[in-house]
C-alpha positions as semicolon CSV with decimal commas, in nm:
position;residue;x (nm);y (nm);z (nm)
1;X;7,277;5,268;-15,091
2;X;7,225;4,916;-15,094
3;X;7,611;4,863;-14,978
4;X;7,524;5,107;-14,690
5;X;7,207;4,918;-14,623
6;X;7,315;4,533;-14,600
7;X;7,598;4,628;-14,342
8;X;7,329;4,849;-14,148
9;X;7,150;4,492;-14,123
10;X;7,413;4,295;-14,059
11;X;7,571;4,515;-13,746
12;X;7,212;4,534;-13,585
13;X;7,189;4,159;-13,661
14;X;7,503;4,138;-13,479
15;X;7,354;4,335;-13,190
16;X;7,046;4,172;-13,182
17;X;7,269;3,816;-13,127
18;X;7,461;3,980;-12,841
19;X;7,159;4,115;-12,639
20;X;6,913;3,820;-12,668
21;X;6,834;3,695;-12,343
22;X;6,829;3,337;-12,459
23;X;7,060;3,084;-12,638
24;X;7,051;2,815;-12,974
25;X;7,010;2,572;-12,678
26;X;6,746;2,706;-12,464
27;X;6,450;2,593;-12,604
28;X;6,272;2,517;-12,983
29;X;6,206;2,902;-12,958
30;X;6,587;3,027;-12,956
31;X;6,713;2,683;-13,193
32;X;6,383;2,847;-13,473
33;X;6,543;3,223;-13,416
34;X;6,882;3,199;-13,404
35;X;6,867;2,920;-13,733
36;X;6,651;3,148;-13,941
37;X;6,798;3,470;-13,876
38;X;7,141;3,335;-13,850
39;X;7,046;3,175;-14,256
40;X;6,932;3,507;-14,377
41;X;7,227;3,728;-14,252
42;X;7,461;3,447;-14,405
43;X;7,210;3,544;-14,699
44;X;7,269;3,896;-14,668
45;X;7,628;3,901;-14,589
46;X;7,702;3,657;-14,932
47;X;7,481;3,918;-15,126
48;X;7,683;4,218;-14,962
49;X;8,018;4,040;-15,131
50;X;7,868;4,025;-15,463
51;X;7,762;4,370;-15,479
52;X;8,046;4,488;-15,304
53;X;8,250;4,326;-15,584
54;X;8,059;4,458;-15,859
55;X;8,113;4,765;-15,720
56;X;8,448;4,712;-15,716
57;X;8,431;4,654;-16,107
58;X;8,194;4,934;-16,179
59;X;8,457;5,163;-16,058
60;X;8,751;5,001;-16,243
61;X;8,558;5,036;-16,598
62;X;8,539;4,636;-16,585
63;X;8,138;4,614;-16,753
64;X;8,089;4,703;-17,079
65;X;7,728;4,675;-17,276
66;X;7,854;4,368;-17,385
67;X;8,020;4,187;-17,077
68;X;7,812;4,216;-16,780
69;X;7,772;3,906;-16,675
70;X;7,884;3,938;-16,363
71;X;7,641;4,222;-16,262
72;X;7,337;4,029;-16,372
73;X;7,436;3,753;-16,164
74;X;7,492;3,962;-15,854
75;X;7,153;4,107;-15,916
């Protein structure tokens, strides 16, 4: 779900980028919006790799109760 979730964001991030009406360079308004939503989808799309790849591993049998390392940093 949270796979399913993080690339809902990120594709209406991307949509919200091509409709806005203004640019990085139009004023302190659009430089503030498009640096702190552009930081948190490149927040959200690094955090959509991790999980992805621990997903990735789940599947394969990679954890164990004893090395799951990987999943705890991911989460």
């Amino acid at each position: 779900m949270t796979l399913l979730l993080a690339v809902i964001f990120t594709l209406l991030q991307v949509g919200e980028y091509l409709e806005a009406p203004f640019n990085i360079s139009d004023s302190i308004y659009g430089t503030i919006f498009f640096s702190l939503t552009g930081l948190h989808g490149f927040h959200v799309i690094i955090g959509t790799i991790f999980i992805t790849v621990c997903f990735y591993r789940l599947l394969n049998l990679h954890f164990s109760t004893g090395h799951h390392i990987g999943f705890e940093l991911a989460s």
